[in-house]
C-alpha positions as CSV (number, residue, x, y, z in Angstrom):
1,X,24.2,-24.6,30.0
2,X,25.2,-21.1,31.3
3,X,23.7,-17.1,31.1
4,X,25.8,-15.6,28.9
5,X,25.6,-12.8,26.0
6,X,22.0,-11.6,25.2
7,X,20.9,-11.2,21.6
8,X,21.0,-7.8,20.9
9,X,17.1,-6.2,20.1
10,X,16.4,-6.8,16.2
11,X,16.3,-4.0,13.6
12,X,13.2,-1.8,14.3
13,X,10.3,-2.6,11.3
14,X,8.9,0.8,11.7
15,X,9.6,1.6,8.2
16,X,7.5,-1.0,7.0
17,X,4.2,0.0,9.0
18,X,1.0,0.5,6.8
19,X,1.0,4.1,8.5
20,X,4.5,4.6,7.4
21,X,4.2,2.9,4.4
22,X,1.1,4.9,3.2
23,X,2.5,8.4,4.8
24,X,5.5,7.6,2.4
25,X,3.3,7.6,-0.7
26,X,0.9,10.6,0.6
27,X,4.3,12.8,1.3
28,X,6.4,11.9,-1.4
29,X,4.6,10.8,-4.0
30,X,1.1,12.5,-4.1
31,X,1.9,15.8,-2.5
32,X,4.8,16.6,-4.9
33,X,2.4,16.1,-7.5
34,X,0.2,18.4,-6.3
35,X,2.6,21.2,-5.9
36,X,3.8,20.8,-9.2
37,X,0.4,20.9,-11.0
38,X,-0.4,24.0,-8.8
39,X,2.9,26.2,-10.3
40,X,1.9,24.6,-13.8
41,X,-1.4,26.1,-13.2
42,X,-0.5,29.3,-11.9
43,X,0.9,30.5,-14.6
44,X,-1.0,33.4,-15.9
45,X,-3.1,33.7,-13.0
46,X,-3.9,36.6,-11.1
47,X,-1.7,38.3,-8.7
48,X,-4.0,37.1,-5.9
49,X,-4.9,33.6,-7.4
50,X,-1.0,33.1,-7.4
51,X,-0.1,33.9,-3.7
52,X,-2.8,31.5,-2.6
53,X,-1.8,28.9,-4.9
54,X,2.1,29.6,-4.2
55,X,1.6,29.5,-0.3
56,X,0.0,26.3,-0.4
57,X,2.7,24.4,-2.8
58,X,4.9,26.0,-0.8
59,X,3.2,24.1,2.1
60,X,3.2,20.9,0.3
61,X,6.4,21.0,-1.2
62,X,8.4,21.7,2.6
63,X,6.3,18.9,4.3
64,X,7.3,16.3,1.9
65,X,10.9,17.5,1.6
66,X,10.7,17.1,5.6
67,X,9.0,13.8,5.4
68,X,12.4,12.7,2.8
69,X,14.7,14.0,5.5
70,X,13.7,13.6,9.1
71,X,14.2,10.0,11.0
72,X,11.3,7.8,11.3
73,X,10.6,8.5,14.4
74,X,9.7,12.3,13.8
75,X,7.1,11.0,10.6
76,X,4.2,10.5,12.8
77,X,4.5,13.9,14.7
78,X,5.0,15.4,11.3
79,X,1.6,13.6,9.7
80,X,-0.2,15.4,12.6
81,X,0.8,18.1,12.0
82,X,0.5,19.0,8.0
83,X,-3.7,18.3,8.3
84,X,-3.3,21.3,11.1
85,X,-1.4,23.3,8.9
86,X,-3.5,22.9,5.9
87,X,-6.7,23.8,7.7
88,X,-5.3,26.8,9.2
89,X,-3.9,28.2,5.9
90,X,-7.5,27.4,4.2
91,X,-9.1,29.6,7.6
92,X,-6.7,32.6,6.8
93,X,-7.4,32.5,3.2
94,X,-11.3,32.2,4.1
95,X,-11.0,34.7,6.7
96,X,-8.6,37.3,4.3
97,X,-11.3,36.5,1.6
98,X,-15.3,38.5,1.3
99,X,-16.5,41.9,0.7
100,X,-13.5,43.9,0.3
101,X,-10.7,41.1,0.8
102,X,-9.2,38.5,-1.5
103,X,-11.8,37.6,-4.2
104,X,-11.7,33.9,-5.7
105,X,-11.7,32.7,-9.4
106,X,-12.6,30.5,-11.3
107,X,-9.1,29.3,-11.1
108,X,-9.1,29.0,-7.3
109,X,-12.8,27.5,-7.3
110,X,-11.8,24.7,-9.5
111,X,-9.1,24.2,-7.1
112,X,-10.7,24.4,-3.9
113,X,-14.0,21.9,-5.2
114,X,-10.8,19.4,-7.1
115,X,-8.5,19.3,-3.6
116,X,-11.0,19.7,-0.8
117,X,-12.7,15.9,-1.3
118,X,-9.7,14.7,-2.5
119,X,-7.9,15.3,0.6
120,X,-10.2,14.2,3.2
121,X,-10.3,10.9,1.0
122,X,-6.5,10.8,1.3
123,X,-6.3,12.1,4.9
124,X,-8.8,8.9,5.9
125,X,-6.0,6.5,4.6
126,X,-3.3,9.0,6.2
127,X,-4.9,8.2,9.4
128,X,-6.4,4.8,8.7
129,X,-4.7,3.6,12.3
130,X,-6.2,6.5,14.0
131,X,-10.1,6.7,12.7
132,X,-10.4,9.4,15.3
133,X,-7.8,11.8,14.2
134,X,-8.9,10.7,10.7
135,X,-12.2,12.1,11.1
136,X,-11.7,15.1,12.9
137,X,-9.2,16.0,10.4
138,X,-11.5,15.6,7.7
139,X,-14.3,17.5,9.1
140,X,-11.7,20.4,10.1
141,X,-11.1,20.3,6.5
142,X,-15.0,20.5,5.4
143,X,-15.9,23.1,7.7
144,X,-12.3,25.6,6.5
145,X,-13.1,25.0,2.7
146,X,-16.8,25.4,3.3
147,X,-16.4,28.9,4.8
148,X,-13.9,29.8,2.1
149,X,-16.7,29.4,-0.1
150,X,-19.4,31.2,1.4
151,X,-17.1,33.8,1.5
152,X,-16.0,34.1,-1.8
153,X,-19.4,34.1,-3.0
154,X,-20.3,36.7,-0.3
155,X,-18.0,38.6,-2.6
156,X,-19.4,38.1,-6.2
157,X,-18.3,34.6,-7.2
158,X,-21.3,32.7,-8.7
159,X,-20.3,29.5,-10.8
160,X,-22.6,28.9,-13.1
161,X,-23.1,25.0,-11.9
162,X,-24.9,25.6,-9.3
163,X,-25.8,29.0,-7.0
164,X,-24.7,26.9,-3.9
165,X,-21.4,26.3,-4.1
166,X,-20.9,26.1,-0.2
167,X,-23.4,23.6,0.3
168,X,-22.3,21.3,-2.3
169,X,-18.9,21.3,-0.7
170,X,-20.2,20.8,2.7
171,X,-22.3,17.6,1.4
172,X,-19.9,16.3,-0.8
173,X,-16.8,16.5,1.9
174,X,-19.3,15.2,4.4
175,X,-20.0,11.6,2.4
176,X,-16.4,11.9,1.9
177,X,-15.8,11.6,5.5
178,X,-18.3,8.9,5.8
179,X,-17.5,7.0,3.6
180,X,-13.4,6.3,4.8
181,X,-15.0,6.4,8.3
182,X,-17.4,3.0,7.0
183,X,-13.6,1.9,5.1
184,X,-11.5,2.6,8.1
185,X,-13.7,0.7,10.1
186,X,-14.0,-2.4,8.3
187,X,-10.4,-2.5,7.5
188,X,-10.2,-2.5,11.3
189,X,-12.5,-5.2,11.5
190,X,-10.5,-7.3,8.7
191,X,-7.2,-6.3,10.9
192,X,-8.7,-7.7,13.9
193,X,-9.6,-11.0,12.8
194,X,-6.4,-11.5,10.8
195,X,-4.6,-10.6,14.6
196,X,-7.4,-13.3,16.0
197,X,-6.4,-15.8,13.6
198,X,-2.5,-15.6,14.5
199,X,-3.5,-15.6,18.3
200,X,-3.9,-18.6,20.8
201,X,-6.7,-17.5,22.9
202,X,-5.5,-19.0,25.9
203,X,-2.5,-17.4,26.2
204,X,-2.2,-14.7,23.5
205,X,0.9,-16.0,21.7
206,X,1.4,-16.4,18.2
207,X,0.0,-20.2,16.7
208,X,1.1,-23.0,14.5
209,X,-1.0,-21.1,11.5
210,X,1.0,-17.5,12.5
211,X,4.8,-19.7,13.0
212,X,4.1,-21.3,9.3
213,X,3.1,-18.2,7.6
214,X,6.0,-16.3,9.4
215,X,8.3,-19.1,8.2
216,X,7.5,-19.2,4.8
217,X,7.9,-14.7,4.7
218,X,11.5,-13.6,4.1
219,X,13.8,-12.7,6.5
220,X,17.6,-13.1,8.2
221,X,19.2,-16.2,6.4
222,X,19.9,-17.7,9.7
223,X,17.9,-18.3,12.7
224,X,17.6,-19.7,16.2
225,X,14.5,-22.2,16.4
226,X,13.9,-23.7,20.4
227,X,11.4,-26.2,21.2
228,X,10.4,-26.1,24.4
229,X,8.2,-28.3,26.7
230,X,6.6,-28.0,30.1
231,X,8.2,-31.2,31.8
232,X,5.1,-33.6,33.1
233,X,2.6,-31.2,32.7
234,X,0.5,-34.4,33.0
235,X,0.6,-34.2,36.5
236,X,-0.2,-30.6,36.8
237,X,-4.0,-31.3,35.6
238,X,-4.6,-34.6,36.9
239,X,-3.3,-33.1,40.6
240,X,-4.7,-29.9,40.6
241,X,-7.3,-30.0,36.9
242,X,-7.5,-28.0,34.2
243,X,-7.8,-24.6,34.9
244,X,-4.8,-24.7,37.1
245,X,-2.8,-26.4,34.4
246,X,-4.0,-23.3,32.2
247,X,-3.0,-20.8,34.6
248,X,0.6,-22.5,34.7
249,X,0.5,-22.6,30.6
250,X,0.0,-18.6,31.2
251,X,2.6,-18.0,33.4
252,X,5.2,-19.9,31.6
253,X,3.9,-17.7,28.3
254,X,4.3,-14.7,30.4
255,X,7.7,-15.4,31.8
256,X,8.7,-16.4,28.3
257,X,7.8,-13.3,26.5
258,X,9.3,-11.0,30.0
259,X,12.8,-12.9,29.3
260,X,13.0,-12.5,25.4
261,X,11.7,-8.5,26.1
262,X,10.9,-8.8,22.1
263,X,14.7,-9.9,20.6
264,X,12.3,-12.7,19.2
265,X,9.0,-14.3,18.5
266,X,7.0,-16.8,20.6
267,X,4.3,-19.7,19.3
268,X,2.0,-21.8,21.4
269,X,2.7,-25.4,19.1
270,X,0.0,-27.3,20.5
271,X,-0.7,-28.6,24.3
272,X,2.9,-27.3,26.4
273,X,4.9,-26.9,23.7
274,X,5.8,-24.0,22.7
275,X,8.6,-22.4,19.8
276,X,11.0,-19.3,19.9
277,X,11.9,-17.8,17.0
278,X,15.2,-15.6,17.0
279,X,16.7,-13.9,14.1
280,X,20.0,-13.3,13.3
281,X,21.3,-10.0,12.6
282,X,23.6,-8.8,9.9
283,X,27.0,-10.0,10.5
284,X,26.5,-12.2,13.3
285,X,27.9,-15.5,12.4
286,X,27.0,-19.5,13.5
287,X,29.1,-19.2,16.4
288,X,27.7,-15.9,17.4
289,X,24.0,-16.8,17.0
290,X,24.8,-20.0,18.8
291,X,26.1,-18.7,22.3
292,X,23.4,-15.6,22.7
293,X,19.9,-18.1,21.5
294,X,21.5,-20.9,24.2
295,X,22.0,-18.4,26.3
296,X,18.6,-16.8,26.3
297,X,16.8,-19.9,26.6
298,X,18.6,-21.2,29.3
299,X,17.7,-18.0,30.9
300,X,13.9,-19.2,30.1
301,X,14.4,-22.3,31.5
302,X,15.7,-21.1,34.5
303,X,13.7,-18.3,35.4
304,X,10.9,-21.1,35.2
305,X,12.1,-23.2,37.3
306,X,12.6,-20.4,40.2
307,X,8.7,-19.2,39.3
308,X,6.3,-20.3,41.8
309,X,2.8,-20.1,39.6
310,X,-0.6,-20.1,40.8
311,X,-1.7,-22.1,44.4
312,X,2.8,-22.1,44.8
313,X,2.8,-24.9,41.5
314,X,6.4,-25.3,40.2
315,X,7.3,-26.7,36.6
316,X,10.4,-27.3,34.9
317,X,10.9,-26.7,31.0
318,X,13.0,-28.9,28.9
319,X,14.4,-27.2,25.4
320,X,16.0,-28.3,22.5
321,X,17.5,-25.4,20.2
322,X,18.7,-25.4,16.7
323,X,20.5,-23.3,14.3
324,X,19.0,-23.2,10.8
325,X,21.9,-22.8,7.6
326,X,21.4,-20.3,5.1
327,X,18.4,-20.7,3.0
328,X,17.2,-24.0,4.6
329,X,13.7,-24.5,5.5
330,X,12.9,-23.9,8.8
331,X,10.9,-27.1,9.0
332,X,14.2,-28.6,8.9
333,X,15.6,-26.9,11.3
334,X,11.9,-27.5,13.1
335,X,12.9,-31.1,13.0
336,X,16.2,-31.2,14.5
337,X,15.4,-28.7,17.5
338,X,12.2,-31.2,18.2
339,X,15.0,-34.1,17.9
340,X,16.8,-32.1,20.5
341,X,14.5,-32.0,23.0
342,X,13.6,-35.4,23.1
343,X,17.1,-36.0,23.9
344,X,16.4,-33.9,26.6
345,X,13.8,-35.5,27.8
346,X,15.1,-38.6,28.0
347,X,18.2,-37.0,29.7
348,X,16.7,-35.8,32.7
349,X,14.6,-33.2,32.3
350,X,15.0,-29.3,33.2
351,X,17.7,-28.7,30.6
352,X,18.8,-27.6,27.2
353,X,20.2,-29.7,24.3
354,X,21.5,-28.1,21.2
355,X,21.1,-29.9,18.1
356,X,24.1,-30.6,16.0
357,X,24.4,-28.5,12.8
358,X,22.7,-29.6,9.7
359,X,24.1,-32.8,8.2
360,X,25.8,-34.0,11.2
361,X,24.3,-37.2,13.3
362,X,23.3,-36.7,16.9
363,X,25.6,-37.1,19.9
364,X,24.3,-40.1,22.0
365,X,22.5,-39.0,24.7
C-alpha cells in the first residue's frame, strides 16, 4: 500500500468536559436563578438594599448571557474570571459600607449569609479540575463577605441570632471550603484510578478493558479498526531479553501515537499487538474512510520499519485493517481486521491487508 490522504483531526469533545459540562449548569442554569430571585426580592426594598442587589444580578445575569454566547474556547477564561468579579464587587460594597456609608438590612443580611456558603460550595465544583483555583476562590470569597459583615455591624446592624455575625460567616465559609477541598480531592483520587485502569503500564496506551468499554459507548456509525503486530518479536527477547523487547514495545507505542497525532485512539491488546481505533466523520463515506485509515497505517508501518529503537534494534509491523458497517458490533469488525492480519502474516510480513467488507469471503492470500 501507499501514503495517501490523512484523516482529518476528529470533532473537538470539549463541550462534553466535566468542567464544561458543570460550568454549563453553574452559568446557565443556577446563576439565572439567582438573578431572578434577587429582582423578585427587591421589590420594596430600600433604595440602597436595591442598588446592591441590582448590581450583583446585573453581574450574574451578563456572565451567563456571555457564557450562552461566546465559543468554547473563551468559557474557561470567562469561569476565571466571574469568581474575580464577584469578590471585587462584595470588597466595594464592604468597603462603601460602615459608619457613615451604605448600611445593611435585614434584606441584604439574609442575602449575604443565604449566597456566601452557597457559592464557595458551587465555586468548588466550578473548579473541581483546578483544586487550587478552587480554593483560593473560595477563601477570596470568605474573607470579602466576612469584612462586609463586620462592617455592616460596625454600623448598627445586630441580627438577633447571634451578636457575631462575622464570625459565623467566616467559620461557616471556612468548613465550606474544606469540605469541597476533602470532595475535590477524592474525586481526583477516584479520576485517577479510573485513568489507571484504562492504562497499560508499560507503555501508557489505552487496554483491552478501556477498547471494550469504548466500544460499547456511542459514537460515528462507521469506523476504521487495525490490528497490528510486531513481526517476530520472539526474537527480539530471546536475542537481546526482556527489557530490550520492552523498550522496542515503547518505541513502536510512541511512533504509533506521533503518526496518528490524535485523529484516533490506540490500545495495547495483549503481548505486541496492538489496535487503532479511527472514527469516521460526518459525511465521509466507505470509500473515503477506506483510503485515509489504509493510508495512515501504512504510514505506521513504515515509519517503523525506518525506526532504529534502542541498542540500533529494527522491527517490522504487519497490519490488517477493517471497516466496520453501520451499527455493527465492532467485535465483528474486531474479527475480520484480526482475520486480516494473519493473511498478512502468512504473506510475508511488513505489510498491510485490508479485510473485505462485511459479508464478503476473503481473497486467497
Amino acid at each position: 500500500m501507499t501514503s495517501g490522504g490523512r484523516l482529518p483531526d476528529p470533532p473537538s469533545d470539549a463541550r462534553h468536559s466535566l468542567p464544561e459540562r458543570i460550568g454549563r449548569l453553574y452559568f446557565r442554569v443556577a446563576l439565572p436563578m439567582v438573578a431572578a430571585s434577587l429582582l423578585v426580592g427587591a421589590v420594596g426594598a430600600t433604595p440602597a438594599s436595591q442598588r446592591v442587589i441590582g448590581g450583583l444580578a446585573v453581574l450574574s445575569l451578563l456572565t451567563a448571557a456571555l457564557h450562552l454566547l461566546l465559543p468554547i474556547r473563551l468559557h474557561d477564561p470567562l469561569r476565571r474570571l466571574f469568581p474575580l468579579l464577584t469578590i471585587a464587587f462584595v470588597t466595594v460594597v464592604a468597603g462603601l459600607s460602615g459608619p457613615g456609608g451604605l448600611r445593611g438590612d435585614a434584606l441584604l443580611l439574609s442575602i449575604v449569609l443565604l449566597l456566601g456558603p452557597g457559592t464557595v460550595l458551587a465555586w468548588t465544583l466550578l473548579f473541581m479540575d483546578d483544586a487550587r483555583i478552587g480554593r483560593l476562590t473560595g477563601l477570596g470569597l470568605t474573607a470579602s463577605a466576612t469584612l462586609l459583615l463586620w462592617r455592616w455591624q460596625q454600623s448598627g446592624l445586630q441580627p438577633t441570632l447571634t451578636g457575631n455575625t462575622p464570625l459565623l460567616m467566616l467559620v461557616v465559609c471556612l468548613t465550606v471550603v474544606l469540605y469541597g477541598a476533602a470532595f475535590t480531592d477524592i474525586n481526583r483520587r477516584y479520576a485517577d484510578g479510573e485513568r489507571q485502569r484504562r492504562r497499560d503500564p508499560l507503555t501508557g496506551l489505552l487496554n483491552r478493558r478501556a477498547f471494550d468499554e469504548d466500544s460499547r459507548a456511542s459514537g460515528p456509525d462507521r469506523w476504521a479498526l487495525a490490528v497490528l503486530d510486531i513481526d517476530h518479536f520472539k526474537r527480539v527477547n530471546d536475542t537481546h531479553g526482556h527489557t530490550a523487547g520492552d523498550r522496542v514495545l515503547r518505541g513502536v507505542a510512541d511512533v504509533i501515537l506521533d503518526v496518528l497525532a490524535g485523529r484516533g485512539q490506540v490500545y495495547r491488546w495483549g503481548g505486541e499487538e496492538f489496535a487503532v481505533l479511527l472514527p469516521g466523520l460526518p459525511g465521509s463515506d466507505h470509500t473515503d474512510l477506506t483510503v485515509q485509515a489504509a493510508a495512515l497505517i501504512e504510514d505506521i508501518r513504515a515509519e517503523v520499519a525506518r525506526r532504529a529503537f534502542t541498542g540500533g534494534q529494527r522491527v517490522t509491523l504487519s497490519a490488517g485493517l477493517s471497516l466496520s458497517a453501520a451499527g455493527e458490533p465492532l467485535q465483528a469488525a474486531f474479527e475480520r481486521a484480526d482475520s486480516a492480519l494473519r493473511r498478512a502474516k502468512t504473506s510475508g510480513r511488513d505489510r498491510v491487508v485490508l479485510a473485505p467488507p462485511p459479508g464478503r469471503p476473503p481473497a486467497p492470500p
